[in-house]
Biopython code that builds the backbone (N, CA, C, O; Angstrom):
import numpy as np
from Bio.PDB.StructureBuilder import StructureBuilder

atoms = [
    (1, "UNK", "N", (17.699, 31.377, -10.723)),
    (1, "UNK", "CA", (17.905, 30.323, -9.762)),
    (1, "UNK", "C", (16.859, 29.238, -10.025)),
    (1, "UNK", "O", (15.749, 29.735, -10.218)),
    (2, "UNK", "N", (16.882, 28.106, -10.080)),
    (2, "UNK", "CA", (16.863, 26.833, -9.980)),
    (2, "UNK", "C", (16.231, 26.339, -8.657)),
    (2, "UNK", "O", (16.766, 26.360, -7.548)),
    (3, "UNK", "N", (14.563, 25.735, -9.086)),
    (3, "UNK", "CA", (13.894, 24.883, -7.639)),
    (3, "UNK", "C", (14.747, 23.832, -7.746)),
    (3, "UNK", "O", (15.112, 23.329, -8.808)),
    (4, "UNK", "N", (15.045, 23.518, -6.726)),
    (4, "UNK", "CA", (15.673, 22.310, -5.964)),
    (4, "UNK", "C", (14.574, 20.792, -6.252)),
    (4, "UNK", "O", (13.509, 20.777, -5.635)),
    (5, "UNK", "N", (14.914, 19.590, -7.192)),
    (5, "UNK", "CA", (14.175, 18.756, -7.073)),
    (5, "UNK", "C", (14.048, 17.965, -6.104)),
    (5, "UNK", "O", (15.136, 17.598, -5.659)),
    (6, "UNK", "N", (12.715, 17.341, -5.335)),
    (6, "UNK", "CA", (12.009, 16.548, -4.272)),
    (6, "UNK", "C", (13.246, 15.446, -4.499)),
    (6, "UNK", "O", (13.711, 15.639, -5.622)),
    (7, "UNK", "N", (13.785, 14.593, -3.961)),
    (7, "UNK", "CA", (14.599, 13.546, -3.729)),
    (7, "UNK", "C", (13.658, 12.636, -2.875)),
    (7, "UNK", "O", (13.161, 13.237, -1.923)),
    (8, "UNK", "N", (13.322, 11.405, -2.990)),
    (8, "UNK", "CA", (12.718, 10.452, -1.904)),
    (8, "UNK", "C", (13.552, 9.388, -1.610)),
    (8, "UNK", "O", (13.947, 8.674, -2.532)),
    (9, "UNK", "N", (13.850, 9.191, -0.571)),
    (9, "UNK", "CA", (14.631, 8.401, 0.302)),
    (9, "UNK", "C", (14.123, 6.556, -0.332)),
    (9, "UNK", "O", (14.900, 5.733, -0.817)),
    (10, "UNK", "N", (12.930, 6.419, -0.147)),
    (10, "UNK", "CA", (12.839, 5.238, -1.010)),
    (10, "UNK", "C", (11.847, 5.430, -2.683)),
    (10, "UNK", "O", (10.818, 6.063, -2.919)),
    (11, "UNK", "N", (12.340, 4.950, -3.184)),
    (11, "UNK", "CA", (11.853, 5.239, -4.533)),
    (11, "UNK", "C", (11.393, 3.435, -5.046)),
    (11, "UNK", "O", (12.195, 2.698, -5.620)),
    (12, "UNK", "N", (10.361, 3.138, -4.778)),
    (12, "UNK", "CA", (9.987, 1.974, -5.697)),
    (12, "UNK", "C", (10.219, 1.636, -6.589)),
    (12, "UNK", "O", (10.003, 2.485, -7.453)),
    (13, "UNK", "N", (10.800, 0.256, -7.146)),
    (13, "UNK", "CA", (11.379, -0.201, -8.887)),
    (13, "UNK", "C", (10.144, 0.339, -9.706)),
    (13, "UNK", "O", (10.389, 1.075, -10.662)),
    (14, "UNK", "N", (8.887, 0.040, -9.415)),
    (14, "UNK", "CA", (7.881, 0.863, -10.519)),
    (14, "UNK", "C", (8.228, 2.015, -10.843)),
    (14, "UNK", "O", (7.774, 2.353, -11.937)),
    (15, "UNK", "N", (8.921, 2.843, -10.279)),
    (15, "UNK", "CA", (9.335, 4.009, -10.385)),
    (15, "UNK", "C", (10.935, 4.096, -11.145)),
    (15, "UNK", "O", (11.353, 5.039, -11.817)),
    (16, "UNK", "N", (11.566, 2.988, -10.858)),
    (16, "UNK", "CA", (12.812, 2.921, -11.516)),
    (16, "UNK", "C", (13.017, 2.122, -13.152)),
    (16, "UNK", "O", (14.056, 1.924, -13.782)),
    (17, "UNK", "N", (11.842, 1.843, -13.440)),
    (17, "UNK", "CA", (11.654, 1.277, -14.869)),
    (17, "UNK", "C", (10.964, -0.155, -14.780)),
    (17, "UNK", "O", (10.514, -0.635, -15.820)),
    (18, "UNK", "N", (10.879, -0.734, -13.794)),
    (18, "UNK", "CA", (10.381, -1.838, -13.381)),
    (18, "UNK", "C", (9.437, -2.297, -14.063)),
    (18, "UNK", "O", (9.534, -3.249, -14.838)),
    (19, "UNK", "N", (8.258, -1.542, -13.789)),
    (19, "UNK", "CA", (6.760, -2.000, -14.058)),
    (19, "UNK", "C", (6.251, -2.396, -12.828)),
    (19, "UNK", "O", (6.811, -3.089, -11.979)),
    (20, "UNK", "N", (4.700, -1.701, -12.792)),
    (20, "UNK", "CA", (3.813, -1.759, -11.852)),
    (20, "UNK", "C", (3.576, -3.191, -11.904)),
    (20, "UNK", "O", (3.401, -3.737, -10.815)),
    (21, "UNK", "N", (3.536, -3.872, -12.892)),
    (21, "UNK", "CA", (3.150, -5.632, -12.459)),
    (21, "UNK", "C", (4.374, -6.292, -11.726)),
    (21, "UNK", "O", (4.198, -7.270, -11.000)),
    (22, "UNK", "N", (5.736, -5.691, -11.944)),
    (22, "UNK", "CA", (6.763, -6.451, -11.562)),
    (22, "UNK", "C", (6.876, -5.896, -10.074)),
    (22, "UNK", "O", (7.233, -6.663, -9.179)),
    (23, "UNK", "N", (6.542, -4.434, -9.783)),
    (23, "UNK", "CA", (6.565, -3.894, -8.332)),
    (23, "UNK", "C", (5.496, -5.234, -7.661)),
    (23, "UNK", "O", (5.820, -6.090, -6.838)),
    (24, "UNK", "N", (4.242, -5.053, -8.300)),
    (24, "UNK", "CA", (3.386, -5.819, -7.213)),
    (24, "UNK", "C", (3.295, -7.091, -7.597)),
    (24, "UNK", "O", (2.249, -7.660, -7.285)),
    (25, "UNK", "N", (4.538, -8.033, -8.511)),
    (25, "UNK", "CA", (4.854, -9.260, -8.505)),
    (25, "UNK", "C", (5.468, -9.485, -7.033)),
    (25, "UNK", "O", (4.801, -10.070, -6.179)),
    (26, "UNK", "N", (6.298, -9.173, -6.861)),
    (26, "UNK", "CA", (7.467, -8.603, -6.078)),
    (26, "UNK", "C", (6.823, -8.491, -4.082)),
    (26, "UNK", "O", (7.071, -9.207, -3.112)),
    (27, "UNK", "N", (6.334, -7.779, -4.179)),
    (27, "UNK", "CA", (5.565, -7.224, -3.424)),
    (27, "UNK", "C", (4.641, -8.125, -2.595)),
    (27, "UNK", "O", (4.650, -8.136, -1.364)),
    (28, "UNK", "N", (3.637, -9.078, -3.562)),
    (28, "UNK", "CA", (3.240, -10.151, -3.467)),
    (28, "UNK", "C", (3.985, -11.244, -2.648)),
    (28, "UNK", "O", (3.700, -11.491, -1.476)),
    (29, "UNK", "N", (4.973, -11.890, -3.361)),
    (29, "UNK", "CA", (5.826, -12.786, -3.115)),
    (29, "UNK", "C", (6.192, -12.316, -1.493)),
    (29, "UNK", "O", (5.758, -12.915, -0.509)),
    (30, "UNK", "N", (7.268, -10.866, -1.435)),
    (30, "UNK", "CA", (7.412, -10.696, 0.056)),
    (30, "UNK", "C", (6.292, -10.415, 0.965)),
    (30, "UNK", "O", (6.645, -10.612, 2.128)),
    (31, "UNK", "N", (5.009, -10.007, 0.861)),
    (31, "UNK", "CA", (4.537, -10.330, 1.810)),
    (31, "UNK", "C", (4.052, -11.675, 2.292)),
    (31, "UNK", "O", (3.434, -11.798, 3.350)),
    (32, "UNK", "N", (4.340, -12.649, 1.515)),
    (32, "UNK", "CA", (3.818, -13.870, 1.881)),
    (32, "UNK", "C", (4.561, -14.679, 2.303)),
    (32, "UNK", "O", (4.165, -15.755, 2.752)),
    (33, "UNK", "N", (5.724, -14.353, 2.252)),
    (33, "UNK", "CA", (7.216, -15.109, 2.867)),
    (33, "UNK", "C", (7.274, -14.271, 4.395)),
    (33, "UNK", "O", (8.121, -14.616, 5.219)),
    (34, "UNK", "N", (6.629, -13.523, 4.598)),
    (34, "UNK", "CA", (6.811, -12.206, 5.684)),
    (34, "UNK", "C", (5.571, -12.495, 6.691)),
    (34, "UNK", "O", (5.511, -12.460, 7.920)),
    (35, "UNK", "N", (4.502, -12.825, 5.587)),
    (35, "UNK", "CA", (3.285, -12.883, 6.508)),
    (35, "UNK", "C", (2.890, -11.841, 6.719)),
    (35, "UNK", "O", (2.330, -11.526, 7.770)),
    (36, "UNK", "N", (3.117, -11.026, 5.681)),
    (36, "UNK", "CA", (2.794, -9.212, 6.415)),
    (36, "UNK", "C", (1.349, -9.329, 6.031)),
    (36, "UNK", "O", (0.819, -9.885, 5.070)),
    (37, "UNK", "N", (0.766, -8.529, 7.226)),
    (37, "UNK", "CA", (-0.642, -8.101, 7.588)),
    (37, "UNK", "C", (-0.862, -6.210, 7.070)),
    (37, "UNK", "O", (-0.779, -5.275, 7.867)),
    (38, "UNK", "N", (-1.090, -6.102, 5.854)),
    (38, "UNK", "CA", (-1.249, -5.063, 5.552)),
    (38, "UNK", "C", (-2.697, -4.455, 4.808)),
    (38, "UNK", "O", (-2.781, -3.254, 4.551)),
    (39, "UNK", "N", (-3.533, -5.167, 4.575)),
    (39, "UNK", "CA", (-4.651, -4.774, 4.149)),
    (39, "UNK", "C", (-5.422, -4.425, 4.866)),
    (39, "UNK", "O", (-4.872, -4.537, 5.961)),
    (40, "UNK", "N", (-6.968, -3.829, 5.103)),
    (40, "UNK", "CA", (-8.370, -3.368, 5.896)),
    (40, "UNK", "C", (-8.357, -4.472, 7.030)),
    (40, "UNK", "O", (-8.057, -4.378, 8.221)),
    (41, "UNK", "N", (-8.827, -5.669, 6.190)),
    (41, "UNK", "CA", (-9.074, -6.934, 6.827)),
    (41, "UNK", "C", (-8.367, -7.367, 8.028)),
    (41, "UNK", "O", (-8.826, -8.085, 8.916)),
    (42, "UNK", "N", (-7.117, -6.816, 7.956)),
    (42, "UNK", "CA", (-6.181, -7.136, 8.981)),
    (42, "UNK", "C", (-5.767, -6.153, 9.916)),
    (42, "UNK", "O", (-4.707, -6.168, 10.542)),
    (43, "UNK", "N", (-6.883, -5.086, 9.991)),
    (43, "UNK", "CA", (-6.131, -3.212, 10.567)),
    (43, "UNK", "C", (-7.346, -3.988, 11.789)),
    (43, "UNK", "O", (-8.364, -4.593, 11.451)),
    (44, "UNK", "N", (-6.915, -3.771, 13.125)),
    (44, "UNK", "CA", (-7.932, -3.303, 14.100)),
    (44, "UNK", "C", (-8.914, -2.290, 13.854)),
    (44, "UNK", "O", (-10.013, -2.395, 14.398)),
    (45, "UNK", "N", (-8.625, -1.199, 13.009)),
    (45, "UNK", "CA", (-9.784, -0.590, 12.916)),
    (45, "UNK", "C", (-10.745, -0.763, 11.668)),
    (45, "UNK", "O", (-11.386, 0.153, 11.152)),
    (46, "UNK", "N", (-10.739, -2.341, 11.191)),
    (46, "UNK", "CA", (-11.763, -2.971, 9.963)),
    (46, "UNK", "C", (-13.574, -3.375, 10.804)),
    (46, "UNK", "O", (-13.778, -4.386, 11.476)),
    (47, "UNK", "N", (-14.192, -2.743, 10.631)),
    (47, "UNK", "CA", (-15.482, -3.159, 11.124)),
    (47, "UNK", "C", (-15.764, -4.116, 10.292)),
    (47, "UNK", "O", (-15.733, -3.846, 9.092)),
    (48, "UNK", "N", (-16.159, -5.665, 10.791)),
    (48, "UNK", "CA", (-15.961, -6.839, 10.028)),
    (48, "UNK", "C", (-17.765, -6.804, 9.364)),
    (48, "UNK", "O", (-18.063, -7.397, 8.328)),
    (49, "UNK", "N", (-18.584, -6.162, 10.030)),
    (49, "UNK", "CA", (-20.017, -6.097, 9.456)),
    (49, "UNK", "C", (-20.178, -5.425, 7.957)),
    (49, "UNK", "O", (-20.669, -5.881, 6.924)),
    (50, "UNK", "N", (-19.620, -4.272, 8.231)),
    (50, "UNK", "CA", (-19.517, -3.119, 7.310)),
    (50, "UNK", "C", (-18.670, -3.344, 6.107)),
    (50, "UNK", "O", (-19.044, -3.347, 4.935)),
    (51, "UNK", "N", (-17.388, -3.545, 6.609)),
    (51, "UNK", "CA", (-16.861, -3.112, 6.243)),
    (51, "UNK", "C", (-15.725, -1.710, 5.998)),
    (51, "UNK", "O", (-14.731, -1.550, 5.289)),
    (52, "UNK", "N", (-16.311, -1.029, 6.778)),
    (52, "UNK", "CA", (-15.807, 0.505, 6.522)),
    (52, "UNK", "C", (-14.646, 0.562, 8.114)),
    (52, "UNK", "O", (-14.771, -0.228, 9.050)),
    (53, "UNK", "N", (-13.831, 1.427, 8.067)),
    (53, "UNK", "CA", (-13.093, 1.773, 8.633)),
    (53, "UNK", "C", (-13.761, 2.674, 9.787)),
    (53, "UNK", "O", (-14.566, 3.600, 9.685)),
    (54, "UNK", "N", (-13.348, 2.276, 10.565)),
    (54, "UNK", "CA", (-14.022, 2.653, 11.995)),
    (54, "UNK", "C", (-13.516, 4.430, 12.383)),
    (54, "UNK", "O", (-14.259, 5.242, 12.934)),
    (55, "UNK", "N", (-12.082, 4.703, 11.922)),
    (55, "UNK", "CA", (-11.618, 6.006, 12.401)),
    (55, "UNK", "C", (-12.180, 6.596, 11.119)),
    (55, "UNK", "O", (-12.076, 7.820, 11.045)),
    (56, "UNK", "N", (-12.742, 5.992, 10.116)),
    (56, "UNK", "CA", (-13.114, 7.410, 8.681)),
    (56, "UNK", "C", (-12.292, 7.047, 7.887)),
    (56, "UNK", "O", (-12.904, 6.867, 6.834)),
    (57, "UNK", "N", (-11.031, 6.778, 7.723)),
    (57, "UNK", "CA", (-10.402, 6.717, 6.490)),
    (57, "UNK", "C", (-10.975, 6.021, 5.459)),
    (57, "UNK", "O", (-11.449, 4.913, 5.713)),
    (58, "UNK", "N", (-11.052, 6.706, 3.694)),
    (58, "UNK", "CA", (-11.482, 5.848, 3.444)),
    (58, "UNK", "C", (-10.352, 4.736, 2.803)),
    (58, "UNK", "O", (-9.173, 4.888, 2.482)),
    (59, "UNK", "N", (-11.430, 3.323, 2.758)),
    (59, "UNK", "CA", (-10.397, 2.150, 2.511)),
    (59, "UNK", "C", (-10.953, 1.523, 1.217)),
    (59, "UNK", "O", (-10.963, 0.292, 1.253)),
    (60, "UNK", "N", (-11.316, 1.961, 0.329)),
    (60, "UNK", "CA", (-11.829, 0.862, -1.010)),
    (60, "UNK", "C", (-10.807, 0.428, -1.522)),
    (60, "UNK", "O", (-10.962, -0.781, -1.695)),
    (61, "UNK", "N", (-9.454, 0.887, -1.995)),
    (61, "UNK", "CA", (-8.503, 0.826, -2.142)),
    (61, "UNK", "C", (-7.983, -0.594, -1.927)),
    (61, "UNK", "O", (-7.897, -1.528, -2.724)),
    (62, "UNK", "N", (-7.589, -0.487, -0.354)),
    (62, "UNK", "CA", (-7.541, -1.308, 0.416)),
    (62, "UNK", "C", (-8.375, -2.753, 0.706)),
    (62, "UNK", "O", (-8.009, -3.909, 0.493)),
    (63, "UNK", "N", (-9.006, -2.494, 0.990)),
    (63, "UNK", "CA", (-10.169, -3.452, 1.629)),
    (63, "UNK", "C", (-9.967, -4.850, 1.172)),
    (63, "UNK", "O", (-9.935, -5.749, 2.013)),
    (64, "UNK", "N", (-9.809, -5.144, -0.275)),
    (64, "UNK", "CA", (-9.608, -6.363, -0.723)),
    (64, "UNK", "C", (-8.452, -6.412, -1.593)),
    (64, "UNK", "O", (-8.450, -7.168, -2.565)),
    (65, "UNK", "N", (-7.439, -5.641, -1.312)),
    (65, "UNK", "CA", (-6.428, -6.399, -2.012)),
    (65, "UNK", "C", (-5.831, -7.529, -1.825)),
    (65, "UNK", "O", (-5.852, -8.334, -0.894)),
    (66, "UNK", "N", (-5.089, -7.482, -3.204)),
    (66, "UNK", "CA", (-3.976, -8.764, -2.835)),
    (66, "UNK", "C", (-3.090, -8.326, -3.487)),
    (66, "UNK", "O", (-3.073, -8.889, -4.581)),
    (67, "UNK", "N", (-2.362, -7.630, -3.388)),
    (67, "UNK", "CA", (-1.184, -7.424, -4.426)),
    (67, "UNK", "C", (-1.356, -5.772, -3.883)),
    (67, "UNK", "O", (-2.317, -5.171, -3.400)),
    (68, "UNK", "N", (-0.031, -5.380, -4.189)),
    (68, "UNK", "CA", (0.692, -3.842, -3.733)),
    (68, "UNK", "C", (-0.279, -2.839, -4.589)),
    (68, "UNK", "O", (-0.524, -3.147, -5.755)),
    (69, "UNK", "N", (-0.731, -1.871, -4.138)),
    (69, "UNK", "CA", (-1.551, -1.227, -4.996)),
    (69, "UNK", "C", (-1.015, 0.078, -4.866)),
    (69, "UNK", "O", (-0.847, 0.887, -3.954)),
    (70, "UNK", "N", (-0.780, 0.003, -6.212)),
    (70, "UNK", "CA", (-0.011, 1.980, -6.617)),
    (70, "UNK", "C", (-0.714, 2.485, -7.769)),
    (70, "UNK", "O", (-1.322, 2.007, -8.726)),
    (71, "UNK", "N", (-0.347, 3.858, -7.239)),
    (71, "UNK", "CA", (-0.711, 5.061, -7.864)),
    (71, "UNK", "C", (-0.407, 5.199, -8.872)),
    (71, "UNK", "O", (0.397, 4.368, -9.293)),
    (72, "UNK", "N", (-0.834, 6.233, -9.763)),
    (72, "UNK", "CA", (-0.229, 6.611, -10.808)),
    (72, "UNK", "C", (1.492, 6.697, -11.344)),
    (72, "UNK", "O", (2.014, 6.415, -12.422)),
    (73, "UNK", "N", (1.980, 7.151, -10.221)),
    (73, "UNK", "CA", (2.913, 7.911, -9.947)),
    (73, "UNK", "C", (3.644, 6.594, -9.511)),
    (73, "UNK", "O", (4.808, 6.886, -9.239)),
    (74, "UNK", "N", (3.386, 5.141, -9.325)),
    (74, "UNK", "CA", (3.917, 3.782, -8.566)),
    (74, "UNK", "C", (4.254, 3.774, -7.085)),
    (74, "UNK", "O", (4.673, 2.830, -6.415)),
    (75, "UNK", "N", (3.973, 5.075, -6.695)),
    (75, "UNK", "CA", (3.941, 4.485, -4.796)),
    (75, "UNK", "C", (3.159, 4.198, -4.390)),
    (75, "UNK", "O", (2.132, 4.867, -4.284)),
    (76, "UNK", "N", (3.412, 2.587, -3.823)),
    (76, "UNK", "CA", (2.383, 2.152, -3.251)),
    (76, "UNK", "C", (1.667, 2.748, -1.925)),
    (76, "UNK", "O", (2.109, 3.657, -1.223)),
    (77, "UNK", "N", (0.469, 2.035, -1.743)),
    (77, "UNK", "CA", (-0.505, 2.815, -0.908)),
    (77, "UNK", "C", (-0.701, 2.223, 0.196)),
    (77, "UNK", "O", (-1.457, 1.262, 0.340)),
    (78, "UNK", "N", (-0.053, 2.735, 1.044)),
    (78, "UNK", "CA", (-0.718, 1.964, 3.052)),
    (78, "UNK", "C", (-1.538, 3.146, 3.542)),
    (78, "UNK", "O", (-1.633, 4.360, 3.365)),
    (79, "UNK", "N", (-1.949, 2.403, 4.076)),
    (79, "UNK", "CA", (-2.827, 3.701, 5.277)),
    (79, "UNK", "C", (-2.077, 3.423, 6.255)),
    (79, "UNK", "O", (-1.505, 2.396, 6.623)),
    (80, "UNK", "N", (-2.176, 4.885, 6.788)),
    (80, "UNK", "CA", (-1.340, 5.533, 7.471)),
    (80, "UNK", "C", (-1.539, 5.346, 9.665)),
    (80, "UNK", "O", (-0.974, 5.630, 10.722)),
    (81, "UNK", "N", (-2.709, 4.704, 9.114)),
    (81, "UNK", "CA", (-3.456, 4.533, 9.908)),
    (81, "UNK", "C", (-3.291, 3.379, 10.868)),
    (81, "UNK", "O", (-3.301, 3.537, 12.089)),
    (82, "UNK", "N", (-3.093, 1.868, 10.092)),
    (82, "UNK", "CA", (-2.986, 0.461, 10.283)),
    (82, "UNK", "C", (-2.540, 0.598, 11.596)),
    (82, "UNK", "O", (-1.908, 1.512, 12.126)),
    (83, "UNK", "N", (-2.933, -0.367, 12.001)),
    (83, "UNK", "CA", (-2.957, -1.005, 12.987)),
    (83, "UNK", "C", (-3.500, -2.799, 13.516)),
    (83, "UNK", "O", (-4.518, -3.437, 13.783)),
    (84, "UNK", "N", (-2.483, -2.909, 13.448)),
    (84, "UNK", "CA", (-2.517, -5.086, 13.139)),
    (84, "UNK", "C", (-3.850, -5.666, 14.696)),
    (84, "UNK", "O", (-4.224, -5.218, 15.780)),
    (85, "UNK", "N", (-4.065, -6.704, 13.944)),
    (85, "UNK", "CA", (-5.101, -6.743, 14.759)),
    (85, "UNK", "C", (-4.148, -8.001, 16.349)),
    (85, "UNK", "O", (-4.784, -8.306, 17.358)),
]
sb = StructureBuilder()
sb.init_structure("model")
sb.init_model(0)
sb.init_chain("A")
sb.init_seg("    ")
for serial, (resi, resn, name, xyz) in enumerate(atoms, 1):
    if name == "N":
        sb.init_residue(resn, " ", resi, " ")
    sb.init_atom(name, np.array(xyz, "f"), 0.0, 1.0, " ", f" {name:<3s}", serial, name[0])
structure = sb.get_structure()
């Protein structure tokens, strides 16, 4: 018998042959037509002194992007955490 392969409901074009520059070309563009607030800088829980994330998570990752940031594997990375200010 045969493991059953993981299926994910959304699968990122980096993942579909795309390319990680074309995912976070992409990515780029819609959040800025969107205005999406997705980085540290923009989470209520960004301590603006520090820097560091107030609940613990860590955010280096995060903190200063600009552009979709993925993994090895091309899924991109939110914290799970966010919360818009």
């Amino acid at each position: 018998m045969s493991t059953p392969q993981t299926r994910f409901r959304f699968v990122p074009d980096v993942l579909r042959g795309e390319g990680k520059d074309a995912a976070n070309k992409l990515f780029s563009e819609q959040a800025a037509a969107l205005n999406l607030a997705w980085t540290c800088r923009d989470c209520a829980y960004h301590h603006p002194q520090t820097g560091a994330c107030t609940v613990g998570w860590p955010n280096d990752i995060l903190l200063d992007a600009t552009e979709a940031v993925c993994n090895e594997q091309g899924f991109p990375a939110f914290c799970k955490a966010f919360e818009p200010e």
